[in-house]
TIKOLNU-164031 format. One record per residue (C-alpha): x, y, z; residue number from 1; residue in three letters; chain. Coordinates in Angstrom, 2 decimals, m for minus. Layout:
N
X_Y_Z_NUM_ALA_A $
...
END
This chain:
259
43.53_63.66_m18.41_1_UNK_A $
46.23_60.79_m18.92_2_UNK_A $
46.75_60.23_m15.08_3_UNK_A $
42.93_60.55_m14.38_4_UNK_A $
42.19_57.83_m16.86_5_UNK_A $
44.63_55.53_m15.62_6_UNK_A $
43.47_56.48_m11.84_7_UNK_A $
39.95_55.07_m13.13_8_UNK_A $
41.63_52.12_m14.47_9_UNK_A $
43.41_51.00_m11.47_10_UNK_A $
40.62_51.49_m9.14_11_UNK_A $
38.54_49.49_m11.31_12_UNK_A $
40.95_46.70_m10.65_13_UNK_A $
41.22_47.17_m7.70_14_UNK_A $
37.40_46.66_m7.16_15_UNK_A $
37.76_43.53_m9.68_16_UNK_A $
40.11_41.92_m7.97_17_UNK_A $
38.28_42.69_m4.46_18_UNK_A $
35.21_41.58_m5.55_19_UNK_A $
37.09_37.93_m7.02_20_UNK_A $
38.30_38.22_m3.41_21_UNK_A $
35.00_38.37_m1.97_22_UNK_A $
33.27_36.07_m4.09_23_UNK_A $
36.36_33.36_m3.06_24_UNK_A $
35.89_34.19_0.17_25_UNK_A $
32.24_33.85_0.13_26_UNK_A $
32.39_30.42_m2.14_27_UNK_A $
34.21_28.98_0.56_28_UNK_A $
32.53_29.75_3.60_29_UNK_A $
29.61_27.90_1.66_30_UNK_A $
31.00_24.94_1.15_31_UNK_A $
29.65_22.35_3.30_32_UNK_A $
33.20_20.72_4.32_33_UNK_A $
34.73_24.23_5.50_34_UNK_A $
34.30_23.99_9.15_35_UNK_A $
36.56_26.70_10.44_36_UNK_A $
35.37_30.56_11.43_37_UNK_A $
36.92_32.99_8.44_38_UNK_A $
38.08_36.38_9.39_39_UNK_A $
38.66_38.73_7.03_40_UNK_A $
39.76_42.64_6.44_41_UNK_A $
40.54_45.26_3.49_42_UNK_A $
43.69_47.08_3.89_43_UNK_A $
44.61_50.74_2.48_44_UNK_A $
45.08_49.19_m0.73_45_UNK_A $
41.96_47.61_m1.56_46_UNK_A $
43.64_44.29_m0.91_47_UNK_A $
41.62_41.72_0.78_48_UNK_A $
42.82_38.97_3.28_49_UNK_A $
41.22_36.01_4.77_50_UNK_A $
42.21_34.16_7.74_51_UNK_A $
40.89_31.15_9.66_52_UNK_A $
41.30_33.18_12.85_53_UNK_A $
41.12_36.50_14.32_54_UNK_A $
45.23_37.41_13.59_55_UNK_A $
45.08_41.24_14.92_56_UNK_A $
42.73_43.55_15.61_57_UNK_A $
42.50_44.99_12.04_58_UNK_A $
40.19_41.00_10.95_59_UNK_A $
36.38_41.23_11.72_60_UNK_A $
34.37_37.94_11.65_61_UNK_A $
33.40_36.82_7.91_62_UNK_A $
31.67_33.90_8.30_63_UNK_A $
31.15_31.46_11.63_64_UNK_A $
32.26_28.18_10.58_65_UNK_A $
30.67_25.05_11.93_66_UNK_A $
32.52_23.19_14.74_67_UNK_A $
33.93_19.97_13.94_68_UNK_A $
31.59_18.36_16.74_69_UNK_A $
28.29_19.70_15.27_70_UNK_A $
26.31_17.11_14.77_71_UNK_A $
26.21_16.33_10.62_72_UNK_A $
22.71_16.66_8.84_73_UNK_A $
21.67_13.05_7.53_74_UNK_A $
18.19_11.60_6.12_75_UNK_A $
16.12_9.50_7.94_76_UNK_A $
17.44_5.69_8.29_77_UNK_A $
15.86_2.98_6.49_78_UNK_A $
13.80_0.91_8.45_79_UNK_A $
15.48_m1.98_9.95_80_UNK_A $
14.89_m5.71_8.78_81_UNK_A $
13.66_m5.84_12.42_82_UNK_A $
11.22_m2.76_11.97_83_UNK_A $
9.81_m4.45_9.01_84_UNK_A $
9.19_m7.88_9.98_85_UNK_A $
8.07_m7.21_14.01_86_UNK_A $
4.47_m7.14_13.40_87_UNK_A $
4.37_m10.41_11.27_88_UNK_A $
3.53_m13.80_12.80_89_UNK_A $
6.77_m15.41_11.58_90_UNK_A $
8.83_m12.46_13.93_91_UNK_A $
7.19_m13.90_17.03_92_UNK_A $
7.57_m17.43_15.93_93_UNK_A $
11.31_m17.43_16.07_94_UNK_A $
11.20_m17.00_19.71_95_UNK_A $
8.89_m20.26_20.80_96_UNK_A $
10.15_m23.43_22.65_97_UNK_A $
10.70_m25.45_19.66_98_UNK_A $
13.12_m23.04_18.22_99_UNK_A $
15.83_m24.05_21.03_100_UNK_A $
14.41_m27.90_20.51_101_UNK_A $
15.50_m27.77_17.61_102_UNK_A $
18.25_m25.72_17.03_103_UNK_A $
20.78_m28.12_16.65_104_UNK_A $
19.17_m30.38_13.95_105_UNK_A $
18.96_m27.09_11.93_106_UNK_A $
21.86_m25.75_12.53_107_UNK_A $
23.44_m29.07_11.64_108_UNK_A $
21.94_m29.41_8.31_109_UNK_A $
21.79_m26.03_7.32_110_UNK_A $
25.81_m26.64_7.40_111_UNK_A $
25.87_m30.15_5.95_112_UNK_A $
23.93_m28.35_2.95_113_UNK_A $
26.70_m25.24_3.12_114_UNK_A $
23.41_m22.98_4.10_115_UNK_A $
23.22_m20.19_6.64_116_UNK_A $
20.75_m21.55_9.29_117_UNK_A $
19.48_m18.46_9.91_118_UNK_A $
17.79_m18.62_6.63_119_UNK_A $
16.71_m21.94_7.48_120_UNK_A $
15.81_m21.16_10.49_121_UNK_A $
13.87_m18.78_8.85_122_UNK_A $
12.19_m20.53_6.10_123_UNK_A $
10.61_m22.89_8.91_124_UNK_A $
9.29_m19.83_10.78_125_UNK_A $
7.52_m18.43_8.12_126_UNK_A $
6.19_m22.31_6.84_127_UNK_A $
5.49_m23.79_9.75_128_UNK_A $
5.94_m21.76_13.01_129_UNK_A $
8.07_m24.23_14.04_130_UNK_A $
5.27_m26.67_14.40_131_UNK_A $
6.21_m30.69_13.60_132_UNK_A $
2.91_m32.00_12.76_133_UNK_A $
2.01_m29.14_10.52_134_UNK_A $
0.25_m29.93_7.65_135_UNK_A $
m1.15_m27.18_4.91_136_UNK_A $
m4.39_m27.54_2.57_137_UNK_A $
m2.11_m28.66_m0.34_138_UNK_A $
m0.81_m31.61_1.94_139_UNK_A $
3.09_m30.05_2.82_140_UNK_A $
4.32_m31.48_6.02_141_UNK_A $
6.07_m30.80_8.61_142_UNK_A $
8.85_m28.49_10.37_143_UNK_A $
9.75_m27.19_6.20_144_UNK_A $
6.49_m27.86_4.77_145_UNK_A $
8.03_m30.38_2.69_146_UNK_A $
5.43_m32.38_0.09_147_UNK_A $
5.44_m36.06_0.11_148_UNK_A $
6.44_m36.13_m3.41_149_UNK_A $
9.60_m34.11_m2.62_150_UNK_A $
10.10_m36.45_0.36_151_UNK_A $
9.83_m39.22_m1.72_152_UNK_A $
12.44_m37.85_m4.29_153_UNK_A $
14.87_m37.69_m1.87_154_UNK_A $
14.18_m41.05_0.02_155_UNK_A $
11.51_m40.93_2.12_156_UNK_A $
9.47_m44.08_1.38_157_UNK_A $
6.90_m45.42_3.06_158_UNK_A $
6.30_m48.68_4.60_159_UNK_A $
3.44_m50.63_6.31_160_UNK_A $
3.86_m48.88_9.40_161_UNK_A $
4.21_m45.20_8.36_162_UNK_A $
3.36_m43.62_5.23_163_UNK_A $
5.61_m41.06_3.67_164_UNK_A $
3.19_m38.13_5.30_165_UNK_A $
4.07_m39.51_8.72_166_UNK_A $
7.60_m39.86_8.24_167_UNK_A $
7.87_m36.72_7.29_168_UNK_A $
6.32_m35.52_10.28_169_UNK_A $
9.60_m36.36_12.28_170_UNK_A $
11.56_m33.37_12.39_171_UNK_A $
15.08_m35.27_12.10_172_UNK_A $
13.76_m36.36_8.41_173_UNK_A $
11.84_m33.18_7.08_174_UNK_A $
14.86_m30.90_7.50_175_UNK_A $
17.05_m33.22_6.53_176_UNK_A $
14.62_m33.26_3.29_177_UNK_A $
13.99_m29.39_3.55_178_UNK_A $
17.64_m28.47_4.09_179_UNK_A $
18.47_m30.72_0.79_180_UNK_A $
15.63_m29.65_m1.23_181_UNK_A $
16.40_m25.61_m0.65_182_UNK_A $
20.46_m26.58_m0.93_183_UNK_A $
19.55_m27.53_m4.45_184_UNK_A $
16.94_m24.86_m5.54_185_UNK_A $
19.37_m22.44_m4.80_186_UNK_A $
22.21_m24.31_m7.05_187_UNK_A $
19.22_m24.55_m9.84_188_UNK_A $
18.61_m20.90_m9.88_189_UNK_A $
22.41_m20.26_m10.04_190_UNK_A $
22.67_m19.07_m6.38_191_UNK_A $
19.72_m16.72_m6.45_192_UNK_A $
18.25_m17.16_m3.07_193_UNK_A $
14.86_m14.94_m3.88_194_UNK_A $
14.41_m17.27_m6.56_195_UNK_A $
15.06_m20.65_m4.38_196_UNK_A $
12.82_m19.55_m1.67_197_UNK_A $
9.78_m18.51_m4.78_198_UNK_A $
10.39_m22.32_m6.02_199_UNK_A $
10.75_m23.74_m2.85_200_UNK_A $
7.14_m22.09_m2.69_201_UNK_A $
5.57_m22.50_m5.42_202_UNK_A $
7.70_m24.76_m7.54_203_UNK_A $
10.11_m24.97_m9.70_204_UNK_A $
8.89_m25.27_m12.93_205_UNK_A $
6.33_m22.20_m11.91_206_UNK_A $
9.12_m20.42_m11.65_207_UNK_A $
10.80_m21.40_m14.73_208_UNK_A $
7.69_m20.86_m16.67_209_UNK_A $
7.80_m16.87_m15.07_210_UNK_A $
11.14_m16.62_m15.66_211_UNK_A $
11.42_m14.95_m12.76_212_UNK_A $
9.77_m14.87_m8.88_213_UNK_A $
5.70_m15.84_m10.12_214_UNK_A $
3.16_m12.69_m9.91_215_UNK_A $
1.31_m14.29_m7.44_216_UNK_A $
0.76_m12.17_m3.74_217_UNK_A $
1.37_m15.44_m1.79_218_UNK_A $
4.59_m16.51_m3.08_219_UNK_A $
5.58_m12.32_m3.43_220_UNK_A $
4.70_m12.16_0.15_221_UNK_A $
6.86_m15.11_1.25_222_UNK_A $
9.51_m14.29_m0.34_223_UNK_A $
9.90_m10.93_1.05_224_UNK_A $
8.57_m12.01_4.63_225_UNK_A $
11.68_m14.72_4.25_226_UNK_A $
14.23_m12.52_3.44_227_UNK_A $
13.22_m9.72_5.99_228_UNK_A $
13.42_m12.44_8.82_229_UNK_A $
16.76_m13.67_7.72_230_UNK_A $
18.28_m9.86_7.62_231_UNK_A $
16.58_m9.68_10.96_232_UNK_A $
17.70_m12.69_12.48_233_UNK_A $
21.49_m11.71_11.99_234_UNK_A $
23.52_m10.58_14.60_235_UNK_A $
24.21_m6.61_14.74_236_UNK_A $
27.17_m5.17_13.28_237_UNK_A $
30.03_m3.68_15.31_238_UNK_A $
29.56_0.10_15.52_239_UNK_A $
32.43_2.51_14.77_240_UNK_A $
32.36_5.90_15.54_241_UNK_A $
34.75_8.35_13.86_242_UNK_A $
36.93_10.55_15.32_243_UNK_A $
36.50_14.47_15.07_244_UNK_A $
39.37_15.60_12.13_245_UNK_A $
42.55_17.85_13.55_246_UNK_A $
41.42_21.67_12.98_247_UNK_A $
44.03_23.16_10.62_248_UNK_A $
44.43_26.75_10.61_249_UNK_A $
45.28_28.26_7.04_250_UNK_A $
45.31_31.94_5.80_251_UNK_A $
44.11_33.16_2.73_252_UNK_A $
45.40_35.44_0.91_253_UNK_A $
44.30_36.74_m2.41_254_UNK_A $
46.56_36.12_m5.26_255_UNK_A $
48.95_38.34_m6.28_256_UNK_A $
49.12_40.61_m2.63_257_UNK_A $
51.70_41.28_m0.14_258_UNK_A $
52.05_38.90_2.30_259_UNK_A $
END
C-alpha cells in the first residue's frame, strides 16, 4: 500500500513537471521574437527536452519557427507630408517659373533671418503662388502677402513716385519685409512656428487674444496647409535597412533533468 502510494505520487510529478515542460515549451514558441523551429521529445522517464533543431532521430517537430527573413507584420504607414498636401494648389505652386526666379532672394533672407527657406519658401506658396503683384481683398501685397502697415513698420515708406503698396510689390523688398516680419513672430511666440505662421495670418494680437492658433477655418487651414508643404518640401531621409540577426542554436532542457 506504502509503495503504491508513493508510485502515485511520483507519477503525479512526473506529469507536473511535464506539463511545466510543455507549457514552457509552448510559451515560447508563442512569443513573437522566437524565430527558430523547436524540436522536442519525452524520454522513458517522463522527462521532456527541447531543442532548436532536430538532434537525433528520437526529436519530432514542436513548433515551426519563423525564418529570420520573413517579412515582419507592421501597420499601415502614415500618409506622407507629400500624400497630404499633393492635391492642394500650394503643392503645384512650388514647381512654377518664379520659384527658380527667385530662389536666391529667398534663400538669402530666409538665412539672414536664421529661417529654413523651405518654410519660406513655403509660406509664399501658400500666400501668393509665387505671384509679385499679388494683392488680396484685405490689401496684403506681394510675393509674402505682406500689409502696407507691416511694410511700413519695418521701413518701407512711400514717396511721390511709389506708394508703400507699390514698393512692396518688388520682390527684393517684400521678402526682405516677409522674411523679417515671420523671423520675429516666431521669436514673439517663443519659437512656436504654428503659432508664427497663425499671426503671420491673422495677427498677432488675434492670436494673443486666443491664446492659442484662432478658431477660425481660414487661419486653421493655413496653418496646417503651411506646415504640410514645409515637411513636404524637405529632402528624403537616407534609408537603412537592417541586417537579418545571426541564428543561434540553443537547447532546452527542463530544469532539474539529465543532460
Amino acid at each position: 500500500m506504502i509503495a503504491s502510494t508513493f508510485s502515485v505520487r511520483r507519477h503525479r510529478r512526473s506529469l507536473a513537471r511535464l506539463a511545466r515542460a510543455w507549457s514552457l515549451a509552448a510559451l515560447l514558441a508563442a512569443s513573437p521574437s522566437v524565430r527558430a523551429d523547436l524540436w522536442a521529445y519525452v524520454d522513458e522517464q517522463g522527462k521532456a527536452h527541447f531543442a532548436t533543431e532536430q538532434v537525433d532521430a528520437r526529436y519530432a517537430l514542436f513548433f515551426k519557427g519563423r525564418s529570420s527573413l520573413d517579412p515582419v507584420p507592421v501597420p499601415p504607414p502614415e500618409p506622407s507630408p507629400v500624400d497630404a498636401v499633393r492635391d492642394h494648389p500650394a503643392w503645384k505652386r512650388v514647381d512654377g517659373p518664379n520659384v527658380a526666379r527667385y530662389a536666391a532672394l529667398v534663400a538669402r533672407n530666409a538665412r539672414a533671418n536664421g529661417l529654413d527657406p523651405l518654410l519660406v519658401k513655403a509660406v509664399i506658396a501658400v500666400e501668393s503662388g509665387y505671384e509679385p503683384s499679388a494683392v488680396s481683398g484685405k490689401g496684403a501685397v506681394g510675393l509674402m502677402q505682406v500689409m502696407p502697415d507691416t511694410g511700413a513698420r519695418y521701413g518701407v515708406a512711400g514717396d511721390a513716385k511709389r506708394s508703400v503698396t507699390d514698393k512692396l510689390k518688388e520682390p527684393a523688398i517684400n521678402v526682405r519685409v516677409g522674411a523679417r516680419y515671420l523671423k520675429d513672430l516666431i521669436a514673439r511666440f517663443a519659437g512656436d512656428v504654428r503659432l508664427a505662421l497663425a499671426a503671420y495670418n491673422a495677427g498677432e494680437g488675434t492670436v494673443d487674444r486666443y491664446g492659442g492658433i484662432p478658431p477660425f477655418p481660414e487661419t486653421q487651414e493655413y496653418v496646417r496647409i503651411v506646415g504640410l508643404l514645409h515637411a513636404a518640401l524637405q529632402p528624403p531621409a537616407p534609408r537603412t535597412v537592417a541586417a537579418p540577426s545571426a541564428t543561434r542554436r540553443v537547447t532546452i532542457v527542463k530544469p532539474g533533468a539529465a543532460r
